[in-house]
C-alpha positions in Angstrom: 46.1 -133.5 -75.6 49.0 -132.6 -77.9 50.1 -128.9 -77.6 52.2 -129.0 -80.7 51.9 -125.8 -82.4 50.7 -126.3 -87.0 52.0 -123.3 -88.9 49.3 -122.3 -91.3 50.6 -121.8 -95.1 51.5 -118.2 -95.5 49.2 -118.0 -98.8 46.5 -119.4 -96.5 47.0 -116.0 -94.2 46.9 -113.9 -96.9 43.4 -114.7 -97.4 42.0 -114.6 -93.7 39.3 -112.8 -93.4 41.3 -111.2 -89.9 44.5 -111.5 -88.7 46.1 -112.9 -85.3 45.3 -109.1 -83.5 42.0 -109.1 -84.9 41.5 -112.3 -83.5 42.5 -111.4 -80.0 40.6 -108.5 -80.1 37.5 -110.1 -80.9 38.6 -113.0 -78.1 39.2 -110.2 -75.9 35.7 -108.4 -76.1 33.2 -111.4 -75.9 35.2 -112.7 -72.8 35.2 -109.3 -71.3 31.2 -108.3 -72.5 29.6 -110.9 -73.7 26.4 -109.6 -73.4 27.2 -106.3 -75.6 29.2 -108.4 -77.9 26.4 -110.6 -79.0 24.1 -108.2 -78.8 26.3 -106.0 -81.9 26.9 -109.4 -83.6 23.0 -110.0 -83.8 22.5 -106.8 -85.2 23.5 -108.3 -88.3 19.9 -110.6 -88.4 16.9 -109.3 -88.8 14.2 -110.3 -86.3 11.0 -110.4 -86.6 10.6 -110.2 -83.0 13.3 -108.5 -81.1 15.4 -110.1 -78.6 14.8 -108.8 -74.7 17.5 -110.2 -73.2 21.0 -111.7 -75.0 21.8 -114.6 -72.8 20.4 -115.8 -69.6 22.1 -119.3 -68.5 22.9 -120.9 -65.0 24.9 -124.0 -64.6 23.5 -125.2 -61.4 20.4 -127.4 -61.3 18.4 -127.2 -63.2 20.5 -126.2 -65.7 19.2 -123.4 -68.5 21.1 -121.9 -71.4 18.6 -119.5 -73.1 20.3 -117.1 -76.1 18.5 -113.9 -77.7 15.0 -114.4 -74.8 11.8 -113.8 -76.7 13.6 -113.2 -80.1 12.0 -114.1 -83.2 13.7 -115.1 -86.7 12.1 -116.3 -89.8 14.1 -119.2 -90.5 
C-alpha cells in the first residue's frame, strides 16, 4: 500500500462541504461515541418505526452486525 500523500485542487476545497477540522471532528466523535453519533445522524430519517437500539454487533462466532434494532423506514 502506497502512503504517498494527492494534494486535492484548491478550487476543489473551496467547494467541500467541510473542511480538514470539521473532518476530524466528526472522525473524532463517532470513534469516541458511536452510539450517540449515529443515533443524531439518524435523526435526519424519518422512521416509521423507531430504532430501540443503534448498533448491537459482536465479532466472535457467530458473528452479528445489527444497525438501528427494530427500526422501520419506508424505503
Amino acid at each position: 500500500m502506497s502512503n504517498e500523500l494527492y494534494r486535492t485542487k484548491p478550487e476543489w476545497q473551496k467547494r467541500a462541504l467541510i473542511n480538514s477540522d470539521e473532518r476530524q471532528n466528526i472522525l473524532r466523535q463517532s470513534g469516541e461515541d458511536p452510539d450517540s453519533f449515529w443515533a443524531e445522524k439518524a435523526k435526519r430519517i424519518q422512521w416509521v418505526k423507531p430504532f430501540t437500539q443503534v448498533q448491537d454487533t459482536s465479532f466472535q462466532t457467530p458473528v452479528h452486525v445489527n444497525w438501528f434494532k427494530d427500526g422501520e423506514l419506508n424505503a
